[in-house]
C-alpha positions in Angstrom: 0.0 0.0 0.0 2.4 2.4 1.1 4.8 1.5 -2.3 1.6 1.9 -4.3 1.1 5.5 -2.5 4.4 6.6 -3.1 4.5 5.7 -6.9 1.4 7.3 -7.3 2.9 10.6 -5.3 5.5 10.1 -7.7 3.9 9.6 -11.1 1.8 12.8 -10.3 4.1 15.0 -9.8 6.2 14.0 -12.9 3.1 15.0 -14.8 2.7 18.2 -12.7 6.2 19.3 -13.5 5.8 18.3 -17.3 2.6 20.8 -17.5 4.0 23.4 -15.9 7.5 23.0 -17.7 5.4 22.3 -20.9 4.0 25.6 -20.4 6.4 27.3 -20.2 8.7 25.9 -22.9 5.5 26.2 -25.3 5.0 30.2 -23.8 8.4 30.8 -24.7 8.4 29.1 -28.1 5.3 31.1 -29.2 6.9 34.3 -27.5 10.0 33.2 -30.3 7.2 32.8 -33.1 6.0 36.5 -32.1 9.6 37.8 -32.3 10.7 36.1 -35.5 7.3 37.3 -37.2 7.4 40.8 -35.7 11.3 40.8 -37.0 11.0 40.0 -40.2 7.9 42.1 -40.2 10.1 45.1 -39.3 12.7 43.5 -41.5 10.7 44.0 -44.8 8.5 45.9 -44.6 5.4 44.0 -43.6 5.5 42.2 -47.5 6.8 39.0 -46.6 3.6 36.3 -47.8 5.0 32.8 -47.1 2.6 31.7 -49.3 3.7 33.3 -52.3 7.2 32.4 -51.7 6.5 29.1 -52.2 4.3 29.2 -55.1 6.4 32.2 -57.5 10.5 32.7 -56.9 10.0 36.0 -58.5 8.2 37.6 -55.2 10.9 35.9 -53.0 12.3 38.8 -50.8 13.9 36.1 -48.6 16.3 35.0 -51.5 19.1 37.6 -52.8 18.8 39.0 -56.5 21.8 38.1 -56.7 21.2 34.3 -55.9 17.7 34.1 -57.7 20.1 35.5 -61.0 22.8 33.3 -60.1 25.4 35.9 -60.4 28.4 34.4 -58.9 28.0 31.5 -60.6 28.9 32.8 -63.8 32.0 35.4 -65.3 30.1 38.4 -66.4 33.3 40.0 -67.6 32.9 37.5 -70.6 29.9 38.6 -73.5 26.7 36.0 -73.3 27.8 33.1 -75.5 31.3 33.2 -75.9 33.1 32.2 -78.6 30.1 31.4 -80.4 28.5 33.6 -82.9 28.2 37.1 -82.3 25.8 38.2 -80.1 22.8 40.2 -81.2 21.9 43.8 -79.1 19.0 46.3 -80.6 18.8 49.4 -79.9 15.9 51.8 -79.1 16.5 55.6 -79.2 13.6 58.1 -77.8 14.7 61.8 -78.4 13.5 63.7 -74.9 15.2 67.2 -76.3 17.8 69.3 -78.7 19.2 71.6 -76.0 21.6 73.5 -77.9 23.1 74.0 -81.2 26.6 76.0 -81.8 27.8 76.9 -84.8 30.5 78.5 -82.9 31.7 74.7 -81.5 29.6 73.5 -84.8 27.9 70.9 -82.2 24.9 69.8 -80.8 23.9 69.0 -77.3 20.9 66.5 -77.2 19.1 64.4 -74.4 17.4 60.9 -75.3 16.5 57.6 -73.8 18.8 54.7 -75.0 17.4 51.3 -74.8 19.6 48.0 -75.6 17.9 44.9 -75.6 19.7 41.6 -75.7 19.7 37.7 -74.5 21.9 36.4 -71.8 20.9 32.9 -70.8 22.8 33.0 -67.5 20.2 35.5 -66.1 17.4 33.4 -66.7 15.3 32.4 -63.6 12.0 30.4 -63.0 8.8 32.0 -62.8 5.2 30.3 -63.1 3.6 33.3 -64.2 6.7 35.0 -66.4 6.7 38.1 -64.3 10.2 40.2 -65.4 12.4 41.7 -62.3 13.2 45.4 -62.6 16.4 46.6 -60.7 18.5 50.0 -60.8 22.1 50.9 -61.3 23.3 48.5 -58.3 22.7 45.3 -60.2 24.0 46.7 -63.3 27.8 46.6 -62.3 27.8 43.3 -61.8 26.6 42.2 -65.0 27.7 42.5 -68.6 26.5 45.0 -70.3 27.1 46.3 -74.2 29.8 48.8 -74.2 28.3 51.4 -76.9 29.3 54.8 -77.3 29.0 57.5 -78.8 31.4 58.7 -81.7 32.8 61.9 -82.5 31.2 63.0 -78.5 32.6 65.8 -76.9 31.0 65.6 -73.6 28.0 63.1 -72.3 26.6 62.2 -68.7 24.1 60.0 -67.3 21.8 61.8 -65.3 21.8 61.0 -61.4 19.2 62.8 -59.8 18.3 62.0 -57.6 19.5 58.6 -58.1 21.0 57.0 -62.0 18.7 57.3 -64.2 19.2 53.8 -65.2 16.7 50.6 -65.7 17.4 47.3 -66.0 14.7 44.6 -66.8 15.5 41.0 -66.6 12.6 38.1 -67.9 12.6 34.8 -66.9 13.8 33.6 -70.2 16.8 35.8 -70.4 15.9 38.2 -72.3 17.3 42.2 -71.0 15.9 45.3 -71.2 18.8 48.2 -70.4 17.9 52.2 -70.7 19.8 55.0 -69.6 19.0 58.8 -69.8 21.6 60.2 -71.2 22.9 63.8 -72.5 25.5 64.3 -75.1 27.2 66.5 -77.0 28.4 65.7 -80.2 30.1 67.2 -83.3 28.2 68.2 -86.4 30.2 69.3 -89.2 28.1 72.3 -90.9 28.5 73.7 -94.3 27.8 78.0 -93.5 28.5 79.1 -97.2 24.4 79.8 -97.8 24.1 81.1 -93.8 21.8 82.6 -92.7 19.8 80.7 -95.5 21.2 77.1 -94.7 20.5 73.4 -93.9 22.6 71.7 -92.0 22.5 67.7 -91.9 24.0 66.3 -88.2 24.0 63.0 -87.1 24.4 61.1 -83.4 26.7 58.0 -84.3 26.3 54.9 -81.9 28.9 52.0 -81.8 30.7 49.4 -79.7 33.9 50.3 -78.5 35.3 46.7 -77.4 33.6 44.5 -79.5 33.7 44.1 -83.6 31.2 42.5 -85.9 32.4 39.3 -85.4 31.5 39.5 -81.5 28.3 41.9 -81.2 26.1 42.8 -83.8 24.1 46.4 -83.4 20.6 46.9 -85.0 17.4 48.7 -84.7 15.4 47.2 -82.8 12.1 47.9 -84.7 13.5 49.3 -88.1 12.4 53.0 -88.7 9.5 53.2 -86.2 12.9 52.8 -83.4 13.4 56.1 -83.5 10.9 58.1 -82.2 11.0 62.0 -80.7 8.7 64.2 -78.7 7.4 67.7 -79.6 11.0 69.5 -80.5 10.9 73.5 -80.8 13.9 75.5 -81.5 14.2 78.9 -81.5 16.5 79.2 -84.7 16.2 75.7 -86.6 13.0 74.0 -87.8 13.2 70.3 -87.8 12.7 69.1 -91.1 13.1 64.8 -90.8 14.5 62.7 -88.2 15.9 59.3 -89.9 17.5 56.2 -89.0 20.4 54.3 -90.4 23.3 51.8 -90.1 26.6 51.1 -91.6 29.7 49.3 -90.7 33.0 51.5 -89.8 36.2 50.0 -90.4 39.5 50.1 -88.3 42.8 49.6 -89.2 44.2 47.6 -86.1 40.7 46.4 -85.1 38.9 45.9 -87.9 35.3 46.0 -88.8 32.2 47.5 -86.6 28.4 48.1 -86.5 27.7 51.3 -86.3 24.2 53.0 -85.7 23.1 56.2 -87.2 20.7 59.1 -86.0 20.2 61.9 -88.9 18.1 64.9 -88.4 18.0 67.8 -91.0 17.7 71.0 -89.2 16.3 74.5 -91.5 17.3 77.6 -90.2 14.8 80.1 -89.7 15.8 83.7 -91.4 13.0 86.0 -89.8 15.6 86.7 -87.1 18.3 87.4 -89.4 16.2 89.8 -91.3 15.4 91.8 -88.1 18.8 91.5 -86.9 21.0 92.0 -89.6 19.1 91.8 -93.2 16.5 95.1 -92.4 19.5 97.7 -90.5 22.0 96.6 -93.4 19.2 98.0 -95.9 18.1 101.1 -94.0 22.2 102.0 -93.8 22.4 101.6 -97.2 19.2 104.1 -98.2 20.2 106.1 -95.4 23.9 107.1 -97.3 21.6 107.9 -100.4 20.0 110.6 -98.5 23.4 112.8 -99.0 22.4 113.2 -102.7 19.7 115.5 -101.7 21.7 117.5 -99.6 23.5 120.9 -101.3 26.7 119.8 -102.1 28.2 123.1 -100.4 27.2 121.5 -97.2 30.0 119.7 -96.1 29.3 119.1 -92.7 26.0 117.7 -93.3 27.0 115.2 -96.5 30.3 114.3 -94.3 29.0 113.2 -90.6 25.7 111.5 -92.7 28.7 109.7 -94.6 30.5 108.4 -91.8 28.2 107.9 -89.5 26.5 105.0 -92.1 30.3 103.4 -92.7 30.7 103.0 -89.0 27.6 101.7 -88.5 28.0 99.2 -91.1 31.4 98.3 -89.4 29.3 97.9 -85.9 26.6 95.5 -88.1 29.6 92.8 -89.9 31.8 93.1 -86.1 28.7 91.9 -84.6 27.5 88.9 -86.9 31.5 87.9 -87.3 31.8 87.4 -83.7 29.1 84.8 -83.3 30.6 83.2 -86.6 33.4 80.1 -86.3 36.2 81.2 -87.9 36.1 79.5 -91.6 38.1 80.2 -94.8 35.3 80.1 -96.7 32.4 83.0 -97.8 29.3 82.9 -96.4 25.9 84.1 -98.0 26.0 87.1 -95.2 29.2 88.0 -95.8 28.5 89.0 -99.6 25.6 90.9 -98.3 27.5 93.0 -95.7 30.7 93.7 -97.3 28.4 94.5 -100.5 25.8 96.8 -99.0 29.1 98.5 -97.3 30.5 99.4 -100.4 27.7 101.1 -101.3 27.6 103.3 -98.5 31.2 103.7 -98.7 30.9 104.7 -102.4 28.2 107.5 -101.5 30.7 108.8 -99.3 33.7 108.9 -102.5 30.7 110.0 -104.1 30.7 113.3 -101.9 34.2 113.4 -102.0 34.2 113.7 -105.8 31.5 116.2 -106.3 33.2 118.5 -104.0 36.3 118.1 -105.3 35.0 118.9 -109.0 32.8 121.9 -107.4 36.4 123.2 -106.1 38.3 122.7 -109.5 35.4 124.8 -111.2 35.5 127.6 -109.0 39.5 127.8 -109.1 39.2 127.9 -112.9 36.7 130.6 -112.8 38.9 132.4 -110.7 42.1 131.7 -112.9 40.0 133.2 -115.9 39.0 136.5 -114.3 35.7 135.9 -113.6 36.0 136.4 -109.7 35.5 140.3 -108.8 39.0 141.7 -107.1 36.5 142.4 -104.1 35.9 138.5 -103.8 37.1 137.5 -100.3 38.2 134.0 -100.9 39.6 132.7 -97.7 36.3 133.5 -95.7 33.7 132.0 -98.2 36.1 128.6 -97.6 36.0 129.5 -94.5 32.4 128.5 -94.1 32.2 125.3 -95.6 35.6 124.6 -97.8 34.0 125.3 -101.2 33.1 128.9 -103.4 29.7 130.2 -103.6 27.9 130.9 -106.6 25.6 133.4 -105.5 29.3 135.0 -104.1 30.6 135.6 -107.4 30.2 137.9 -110.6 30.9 135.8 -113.8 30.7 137.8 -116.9 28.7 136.1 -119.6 30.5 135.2 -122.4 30.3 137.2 -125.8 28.1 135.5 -128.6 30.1 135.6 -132.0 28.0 135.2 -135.0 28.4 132.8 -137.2 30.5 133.0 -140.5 30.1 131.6 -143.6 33.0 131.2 -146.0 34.0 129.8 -149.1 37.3 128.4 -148.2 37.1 124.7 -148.2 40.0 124.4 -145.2 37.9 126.2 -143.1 35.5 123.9 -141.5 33.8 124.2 -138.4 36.3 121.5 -136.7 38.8 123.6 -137.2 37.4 127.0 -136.0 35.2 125.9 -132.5 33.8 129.5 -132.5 31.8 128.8 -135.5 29.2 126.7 -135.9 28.1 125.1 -138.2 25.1 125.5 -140.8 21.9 124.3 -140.3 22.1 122.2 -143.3 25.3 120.6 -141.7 25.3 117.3 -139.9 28.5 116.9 -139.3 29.2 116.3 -135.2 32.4 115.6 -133.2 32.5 113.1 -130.6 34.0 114.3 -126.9 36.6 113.2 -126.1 37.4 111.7 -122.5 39.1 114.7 -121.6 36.2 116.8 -122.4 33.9 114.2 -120.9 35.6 114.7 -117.7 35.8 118.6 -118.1 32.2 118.7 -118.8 31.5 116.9 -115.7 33.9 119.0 -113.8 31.9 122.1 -114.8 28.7 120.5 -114.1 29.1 118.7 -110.8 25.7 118.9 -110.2 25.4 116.5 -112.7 27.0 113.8 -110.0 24.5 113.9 -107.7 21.9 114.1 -110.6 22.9 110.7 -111.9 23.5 109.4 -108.1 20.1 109.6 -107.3 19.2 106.8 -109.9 22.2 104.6 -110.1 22.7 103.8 -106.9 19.3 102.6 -105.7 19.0 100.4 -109.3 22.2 99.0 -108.5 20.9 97.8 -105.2 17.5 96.8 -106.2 19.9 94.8 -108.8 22.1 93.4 -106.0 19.1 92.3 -103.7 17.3 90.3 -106.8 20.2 88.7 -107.8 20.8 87.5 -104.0 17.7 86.4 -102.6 17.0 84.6 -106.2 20.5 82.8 -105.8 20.5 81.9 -101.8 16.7 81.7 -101.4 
């Protein structure tokens, strides 16, 4: 009895200590449970569904991109496929902007999305529903990716704010989706012997720098239709056709390799040259006319109207050759300029001649008597460096009557004080001498035939231009 008591004692408190030890263990386990879950609740985010895990290894947040893509298991410094044939990569261009165009630099400055899409079977990962991954700069370092650049570049950056503006798209089957935002400026060699009244062709060139033809092969990913641009508005240049093209480039110690083109054919507009240059060039030019109406004794007037046109033509060809490259060759503006200067400078000879006939008439007059002794002619110079007319007293000249004689030798050429007969039709032509003394003695007549030549000569010039460049 009392051995039957005691194992009874003992057999119940066994099971007593296994409750309350029980209890405790399971408390503490689910207390673990609580921590684990709240953990990796904290951990990520609250996103974790085990459920999914098991059924789709793309939503897996527990496994590392890198293992799900089975990076280290590979050598990404190596191109997908190796050794085999070369590797196909198409390229997708979208045009976001043309920022700037220079025809000082004669370059371009543009900002597009480039796209490469390729194959690399070593990324491939299983998905049941074919649901791609979509990662950022940080995965993109430690994969291969196609080495294209751009030719004949002077500057180009990816943009980084606030973080790289790349994208990298990986499918279950392998197939890679890369885009970067990129700006670059690039050279564009232009042609200014018809500016302002140009078209300039420029192109973006594309092409691997590591790898030939034999090793990766470039191509547009969707023909014609890959190059697509948004609404582009420039202030000087209208955007005629965007275009794309291919062609191979060849090196000498490398050999031969794809090379991608972008063409666009920019039209420059000339309403701003007209106000800026074209319209002051041609109110300069009728301005120095104006000195034709102005009394050729007033040489102060004719002079400062004169030379305030040439330097203002000066101002107009300093001005449009500073924001001009430096070429060897003549431009469309240039004949304008240097043209409708020599107009204005010839108005200003122009002066220069008629007074300079006006004084040799006056001296002659003066040599032959027909000045009055009481003819001060230091203070009528004085004035405005050239005789007067009203100031002097010429004395008409005396009419001789015509002669007629019988002697066959005298002729009206020889004797220029008779003239000739009515019934005679005999006439001398002037000489060039006489030509110019005429035109000394009349140097009105200078300003007289100004007045027309110059303004059909311009009107000449203008038709002749604008029917050649236009």
């Amino acid at each position: 009895m009392k051995v039957g008591a005691l194992t009874c004692l003992a057999l119940a408190t066994a099971s007593l200590v296994a409750m309350v030890t029980g209890g405790r263990s399971s408390g503490r386990r689910k207390h673990k449970e609580v921590f684990i879950g709240e953990n990796s609740k904290f951990k990520f985010g609250g996103r974790i569904d085990y459920k999914l895990k098991r059924q789709d290894s793309t939503k897996t947040l527990l496994i590392k991109s890198e293992q799900l893509l089975r990076i280290e298991e590979h050598d990404f410094a190596m191109r997908p496929g190796f050794g085999g044939a070369a590797i196909p990569v198409g390229i997708d261009v979208q045009v976001e902007s043309i920022d700037s165009i220079s025809e000082v630099n004669m370059d371009f400055t543009m900002t597009l999305y480039l796209r490469h899409y390729w194959k690399d079977e070593r990324l491939a990962f299983p998905s049941r529903n074919n649901q791609s991954r979509t990662f950022d700069s940080r995965l993109v370092k430690k994969i291969w990716v196609p080495d294209v650049f751009f030719v004949h570049s002077k500057r180009s950056f990816i943009h980084d704010t606030t973080m790289e503006n790349i994208m990298l798209r990986v499918y279950p089957d392998g197939n890679i989706l890369y885009s970067v935002r990129v700006t670059v400026t690039a050279l564009c060699s232009m042609d200014f012997s018809s500016f302002p009244l140009d078209t300039q062709n420029c192109s973006l060139e594309l092409e691997s720098y590591a790898y030939n033809e034999n090793d990766l092969m470039l191509y547009w990913k969707n023909g014609n239709d890959s190059l697509r641009t948004d609404e582009i508005v420039l202030s000087q240049f209208f955007i005629e056709h965007f275009q794309a093209s291919s062609g191979l480039a060849f090196y000498s110690s490398t050999g031969w390799y794809n090379r991608l083109f972008i063409n666009f054919i920019l039209r420059r507009h000339i309403f701003f040259f007209m106000l800026q240059t074209y319209f002051p060039t041609m109110l300069m030019v009728v301005l120095s006319w104006v000195s034709f109406w102005i009394d050729r004794r007033a040489v102060p007037a004719r002079v400062s109207l004169g030379i305030t046109t040439v330097l203002t033509m000066s101002t107009i060809i300093t001005g449009v050759s500073s924001s001009m490259p430096q070429v060897s060759y003549v431009k469309a503006v240039d004949i304008y300029l240097w043209t409708s200067f020599l107009f204005v400078f010839l108005s200003v000879i122009e002066y220069a001649a008629v007074n300079y006939c006006t004084t040799l008439e006056e001296m002659r007059k003066m040599k032959r008597g027909k000045i009055p002794s009481t003819f001060n002619a230091s203070q009528a110079m004085a004035f405005d460096g050239c005789f007067h007319d009203n100031d002097m007293e010429l004395t008409p000249f005396s009419r001789i009557a015509p002669t007629l004689t019988s002697d066959p030798l005298t002729t009206p050429t020889q004797n220029p004080d008779i003239r000739p007969s009515e019934g005679t039709r005999l006439r001398r032509q002037r000489s060039v001498r006489q030509n110019v003394d005429l035109l000394v003695s009349n140097s009105y007549m200078i300003d007289s035939y100004s007045r027309l030549a110059f303004p059909l000569s311009y009107l000449l010039f203008n038709t002749i231009y604008w029917s050649l460049y236009s």
